[in-house]
N, C-alpha and C positions, 0 to 999 in steps of 0.2 A: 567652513570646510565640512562635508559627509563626506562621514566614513563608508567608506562601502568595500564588498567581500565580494569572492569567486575563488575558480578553483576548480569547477567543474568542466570536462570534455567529454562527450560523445566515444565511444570506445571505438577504434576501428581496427581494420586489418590488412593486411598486402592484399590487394585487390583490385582489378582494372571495373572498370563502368561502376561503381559500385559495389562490386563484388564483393562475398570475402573468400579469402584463401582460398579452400575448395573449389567453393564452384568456378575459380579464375584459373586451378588448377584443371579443373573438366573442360574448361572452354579451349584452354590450347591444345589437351591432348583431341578436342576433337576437331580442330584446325588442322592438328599435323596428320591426323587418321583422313582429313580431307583432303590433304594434301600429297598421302602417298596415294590414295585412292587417284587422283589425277593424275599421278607419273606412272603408273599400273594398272591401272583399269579405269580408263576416263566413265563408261558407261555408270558405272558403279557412285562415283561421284556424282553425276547427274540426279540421282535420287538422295544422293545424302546432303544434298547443297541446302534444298527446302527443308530437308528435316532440320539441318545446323540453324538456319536461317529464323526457324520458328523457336527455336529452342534461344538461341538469342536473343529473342523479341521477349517472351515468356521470363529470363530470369535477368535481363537489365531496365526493361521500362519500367519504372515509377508507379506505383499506383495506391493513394491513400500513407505513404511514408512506407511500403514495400514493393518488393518485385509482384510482376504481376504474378510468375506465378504462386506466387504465396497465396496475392489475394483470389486465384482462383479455384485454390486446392482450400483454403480455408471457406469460401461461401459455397464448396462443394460437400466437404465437411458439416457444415451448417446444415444443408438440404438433408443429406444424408443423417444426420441425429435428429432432426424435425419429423421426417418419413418414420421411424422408426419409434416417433414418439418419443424421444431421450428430453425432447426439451418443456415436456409438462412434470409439474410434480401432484398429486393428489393426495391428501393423507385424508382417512377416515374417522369419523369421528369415534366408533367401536370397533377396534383390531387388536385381536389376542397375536400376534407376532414377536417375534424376538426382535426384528428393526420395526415395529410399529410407530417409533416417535425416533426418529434418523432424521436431519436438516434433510434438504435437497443438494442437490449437486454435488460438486467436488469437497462440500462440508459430512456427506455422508458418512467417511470415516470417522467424522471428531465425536469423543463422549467428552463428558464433565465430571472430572473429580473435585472430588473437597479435601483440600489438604490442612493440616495444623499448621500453624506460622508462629509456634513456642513463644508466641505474648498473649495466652489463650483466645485469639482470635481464629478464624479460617479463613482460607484465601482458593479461588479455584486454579485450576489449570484445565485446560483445553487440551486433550490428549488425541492426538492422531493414531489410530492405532492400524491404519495402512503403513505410513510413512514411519512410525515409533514417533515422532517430535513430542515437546510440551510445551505450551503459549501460557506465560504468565501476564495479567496486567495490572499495572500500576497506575492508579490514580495519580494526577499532579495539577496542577493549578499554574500557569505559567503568570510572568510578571510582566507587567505593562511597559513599553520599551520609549513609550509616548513622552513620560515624564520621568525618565529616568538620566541620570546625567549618561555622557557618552561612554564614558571610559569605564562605567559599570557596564554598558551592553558590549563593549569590547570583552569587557572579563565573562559575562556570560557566552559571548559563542568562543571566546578558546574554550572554556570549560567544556563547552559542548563538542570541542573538536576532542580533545584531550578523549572524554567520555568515548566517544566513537573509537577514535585511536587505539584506547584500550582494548575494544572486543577483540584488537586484530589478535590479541596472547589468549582468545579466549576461544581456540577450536569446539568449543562445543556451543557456544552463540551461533544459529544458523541464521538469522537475520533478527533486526528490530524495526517496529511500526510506531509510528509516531501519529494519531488520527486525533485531528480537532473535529468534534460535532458540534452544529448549532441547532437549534429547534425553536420554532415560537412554541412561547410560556403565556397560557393564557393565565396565570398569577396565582394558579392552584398550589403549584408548588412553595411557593413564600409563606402562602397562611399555612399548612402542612407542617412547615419545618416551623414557624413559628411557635405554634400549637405544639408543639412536640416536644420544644424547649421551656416552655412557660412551667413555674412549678404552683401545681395548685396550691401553695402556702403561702402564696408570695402574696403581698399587700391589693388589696381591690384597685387600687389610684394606678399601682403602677400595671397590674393587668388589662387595666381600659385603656393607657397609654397605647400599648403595644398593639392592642384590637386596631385602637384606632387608626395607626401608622398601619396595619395592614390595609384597612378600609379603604384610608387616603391614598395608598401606591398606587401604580399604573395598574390597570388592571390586563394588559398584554405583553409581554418582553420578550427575553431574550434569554435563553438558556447554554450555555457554550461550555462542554465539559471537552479536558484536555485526556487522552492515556497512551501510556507506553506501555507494548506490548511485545516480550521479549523471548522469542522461541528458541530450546533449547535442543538438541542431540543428545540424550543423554547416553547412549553408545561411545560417544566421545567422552565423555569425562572420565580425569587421569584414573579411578577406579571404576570400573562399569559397576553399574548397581545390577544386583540381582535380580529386583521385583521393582511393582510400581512406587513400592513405600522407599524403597532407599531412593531412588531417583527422585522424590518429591522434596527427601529429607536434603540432597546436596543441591535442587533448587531451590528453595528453600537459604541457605548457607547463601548461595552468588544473588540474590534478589536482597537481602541485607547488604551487599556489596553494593551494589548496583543505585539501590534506593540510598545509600551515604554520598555517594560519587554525584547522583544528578541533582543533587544540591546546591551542587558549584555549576550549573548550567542555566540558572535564571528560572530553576522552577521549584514549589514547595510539594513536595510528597506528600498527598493527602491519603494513603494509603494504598491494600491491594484489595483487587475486586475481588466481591465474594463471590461463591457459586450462585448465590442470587440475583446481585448486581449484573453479573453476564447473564444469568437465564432474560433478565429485564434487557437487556444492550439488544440481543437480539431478539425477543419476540414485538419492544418497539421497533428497529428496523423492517421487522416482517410487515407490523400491523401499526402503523404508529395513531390508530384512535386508540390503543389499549394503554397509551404515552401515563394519562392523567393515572388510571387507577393503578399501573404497576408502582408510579411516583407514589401516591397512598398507601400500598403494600409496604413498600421500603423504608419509609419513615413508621409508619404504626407497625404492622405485621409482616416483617420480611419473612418469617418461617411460612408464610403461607402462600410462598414460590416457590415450587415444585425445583427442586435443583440434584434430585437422584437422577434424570436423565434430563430430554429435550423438551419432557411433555407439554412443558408453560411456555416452549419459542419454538416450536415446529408450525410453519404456515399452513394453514389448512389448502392454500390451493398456490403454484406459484408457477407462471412459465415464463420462459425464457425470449422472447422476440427478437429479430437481428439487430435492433435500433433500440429497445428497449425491454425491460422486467417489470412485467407486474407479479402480485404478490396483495393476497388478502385483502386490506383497505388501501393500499399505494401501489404507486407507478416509479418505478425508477430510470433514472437513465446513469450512465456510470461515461467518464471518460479516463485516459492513459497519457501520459507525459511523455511528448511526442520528442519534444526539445529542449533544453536547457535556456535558460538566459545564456545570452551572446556575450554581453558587456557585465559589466561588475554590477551589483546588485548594492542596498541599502538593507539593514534590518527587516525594516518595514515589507519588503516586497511581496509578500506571502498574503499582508494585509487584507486587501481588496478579496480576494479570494475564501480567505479564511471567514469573514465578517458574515455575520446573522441574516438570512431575509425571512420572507414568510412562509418557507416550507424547508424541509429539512433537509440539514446536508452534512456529510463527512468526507472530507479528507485528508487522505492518509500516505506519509513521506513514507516507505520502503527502503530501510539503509541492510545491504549484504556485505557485514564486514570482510574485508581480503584478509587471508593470513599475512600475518608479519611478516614469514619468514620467505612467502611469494612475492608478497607486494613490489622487490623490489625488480624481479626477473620479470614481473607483467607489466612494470613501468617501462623498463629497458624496452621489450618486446613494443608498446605502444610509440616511444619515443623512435624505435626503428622506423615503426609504419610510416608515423608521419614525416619522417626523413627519405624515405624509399616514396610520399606522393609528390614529397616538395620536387625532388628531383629528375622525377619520371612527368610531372606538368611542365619544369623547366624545358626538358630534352623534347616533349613534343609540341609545346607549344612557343618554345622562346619565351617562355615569362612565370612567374609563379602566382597565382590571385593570392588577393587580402586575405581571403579564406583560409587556404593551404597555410599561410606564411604564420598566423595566426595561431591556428591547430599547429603547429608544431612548433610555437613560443611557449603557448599552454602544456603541450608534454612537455619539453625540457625542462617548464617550472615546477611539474608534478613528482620529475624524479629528480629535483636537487632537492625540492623540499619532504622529499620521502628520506634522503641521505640525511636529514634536519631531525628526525623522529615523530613528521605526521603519517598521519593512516592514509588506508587506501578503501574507501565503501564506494559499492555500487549502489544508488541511490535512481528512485524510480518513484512513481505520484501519478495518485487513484484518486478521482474524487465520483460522488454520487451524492446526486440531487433525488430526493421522494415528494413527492406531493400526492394529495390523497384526490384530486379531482384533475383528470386529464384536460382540462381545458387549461389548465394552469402548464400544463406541459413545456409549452411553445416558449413559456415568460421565463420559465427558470432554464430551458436550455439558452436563451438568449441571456441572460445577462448571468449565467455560469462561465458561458464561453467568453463574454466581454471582459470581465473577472481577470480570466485567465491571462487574457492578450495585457489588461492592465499591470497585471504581476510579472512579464515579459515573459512566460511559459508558452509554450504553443501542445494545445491538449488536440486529441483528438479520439473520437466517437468510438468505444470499445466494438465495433464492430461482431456481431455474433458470439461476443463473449460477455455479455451484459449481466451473464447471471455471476461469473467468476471474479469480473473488476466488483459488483457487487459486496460477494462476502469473504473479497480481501479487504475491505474496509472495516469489517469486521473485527473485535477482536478475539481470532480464532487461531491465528496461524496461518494464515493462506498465503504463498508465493505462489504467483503467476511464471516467473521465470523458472525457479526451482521444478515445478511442474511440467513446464516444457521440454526443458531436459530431460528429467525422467518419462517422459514418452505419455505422461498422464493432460496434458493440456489443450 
């Protein structure tokens, strides 16, 4: 017998064709505006028929997983910030400016602080100083699920529900990322760290051993780092800090929380990134041939990464394509989590997708905890919807599909087990593939996308947004939804 989990539905709303609310509410009032216009002034009606008519076409037909007109106000958008040139970035090599070393894009607002974490260590945070937020991240190391007995990877995902669960009591968690990266390891890294732990006192017999096992290893691998990346509102918290230093100091407090709690989740805490380790996260992303020597900075001389501002991870040239990012020595492509698995899933499913090839890649789960004390009136409100399609495809079709009947077993189980004490996160999945030679392009979007359909996800092509799925993979803080709302996306 496998065990296998689900739980997740597709969010929807009272809505005909597809629609939501709104614009289902627009579509009748301009039915009935059509319709007095015909008891009143037929003339009048004769011109508003084709306008209703295109305007129907426009926000019910299908196009790439939205209405068309999304996708033609958005590839109009596109044109429009291309023309205007929004979508190169340049940075100079000598520029006396106050933003002279600013990311590109929608990462323009984030600086980097260095915080004290009272074990005399330092830890960064990623501060938005558009938006106020602050993105802390935590190394971890996750545990192999391969050879583990069952009933421990059972305890590891409540844990990890539990975990989530939690943020809902925590209004000043604005969301957490969760991004596995793989990279090939041409082997540099092993004798690095080796070398670095060897102590020269130590016996000659036993320091040739260790050469020698480096000598002997593969000389190509696999590099796969795991982190959690936890954005805070510090506006929200039960006392608002004054200044930057108290907000650091009661992140700081919930990141000891946080780090005790994801212990019981299947993974070991191997610390927080410093302001170095992030300046290194992104200028490899940018530029990943500067991979090898930032990994010899970090292990010998990490003080000698610039971590007062951007200046060691600002790309010197980067623009944005509607299919693709290039960026310094690579080329990226980024896709967006179109669909959910259907049917219940296994531990493993994530597997295929997540695993190593030969050019670099991260992806990254987007969990936006729901408050607690909503969760339960958004469930209600969801379990309405799907009860108001089941009954409106009965009444007009005489029948209800699999589908319908389905989505609306999945809401009823989402709000008994909300009355039970689980959480309610919105959850969304970014990945990006880099390769540093465009002819390799073709192979990693081919077998990223086969990945994906293996994993039962359905991704699809970040369409004109290549630079933003990019450096929400990042750990910076970046929400794509969060942004749309606020009118910034």
């Amino acid at each position: 017998m496998v065990r296998t989990y689900g739980g997740w539905r597709k969010r929807r709303s009272i809505g005909l064709f597809g629609l939501g609310l709104t614009a289902t509410l627009v579509l009748f009032a301009g039915l009935i505006l059509l319709m007095l216009a015909g008891l009143f002034a037929p003339g009048l009606a004769l011109y508003l028929l084709p306008v209703m008519s295109v305007a129907f076409v426009l926000a019910a037909v299908p196009v790439q997983g939205e209405s068309l007109l999304s996708f033609l106000l958005t590839r109009l958008r596109w044109w429009w910030a291309k023309a205007l040139g929004h979508t190169r970035y340049r940075a100079g090599v000598m520029v006396e400016h106050p933003r002279a070393f600013q990311l590109p894009g929608v990462l323009a607002p984030v600086t980097l602080l260095s915080c004290e974490d009272g074990r005399g260590g330092r830890f960064g945070l990623a501060w938005n100083r558009r938006l106020g937020h602050m993105t802390a991240t935590v190394l971890v190391s996750s545990n192999s699920v391969w050879l583990a007995e069952p009933s421990d990877v059972d305890t590891w995902v409540a844990g990890w529900h539990q975990w989530l669960a939690s943020l809902g009591y925590m209004p000043w968690v604005q969301w957490v990322t969760v991004t596995v990266e793989s990279r090939p390891d041409p082997g540099s890294t092993l004798r690095h760290r080796v070398e670095a732990e060897i102590d020269p006192a130590s016996p000659e017999a036993a320091r040739k051993i260790m050469h020698d096992l480096v000598v002997n290893a593969p000389t190509v691998s696999a590099q796969v780092e795991t982190r959690v990346s936890i954005t805070y509102d510090p506006r929200r918290f039960p006392t608002a800090p004054k200044d930057r230093m108290q907000a650091a100091v009661e992140i700081n407090g919930y990141l000891n929380q946080i780090e005790t709690s994801l212990a019981g989740s299947g993974v070991s805490v191997l610390g927080r990134a410093t302001p170095e380790q992030l300046v290194a996260m992104v200028r490899s992303a940018y530029d990943p041939t500067a991979l090898n020597d930032l990994s010899s900075l970090l292990q010998k001389t990490p003080e000698g990464i610039g971590s007062v501002d951007w200046t060691d991870a600002t790309p010197v040239e980067a623009e944005a394509h509607h299919d693709r990012y290039t960026h310094d020595s690579g080329t990226s492509v980024s896709w967006i989590w179109q669909e959910a698995p259907r049917t219940h899933v296994t531990s493993t499913v994530l597997a295929e997708l997540l695993s190593p090839t030969r050019w670099v890649k991260r992806t990254t789960l987007l969990f936006r905890p729901w408050p607690a004390a909503a969760a339960a009136r958004a469930l209600e409100a969801q379990n309405a919807a799907a009860q108001y399609k089941s009954e409106l495809s009965f009444r007009v079709r005489h029948r209800v599909s699999a589908r319908d009947r389905q989505d609306l077993a999945y809401a009823r189980q989402a709000a008994q087990e909300e009355t039970r004490g689980a959480g309610l996160v919105q959850v969304s999945l970014y990945t990006t593939a880099t390769v540093d030679d465009e002819q390799k392009m073709q192979q990693a979007i081919a077998h990223t996308e086969s990945a994906a359909e293996t994993s039962r996800i359905r991704l699809r092509r970040a369409w004109g947004s290549q630079d933003v799925a990019f450096a929400t993979t990042l750990p910076l803080g970046v929400c794509p939804p969060f942004l749309v709302q606020r009118g910034m996306g």
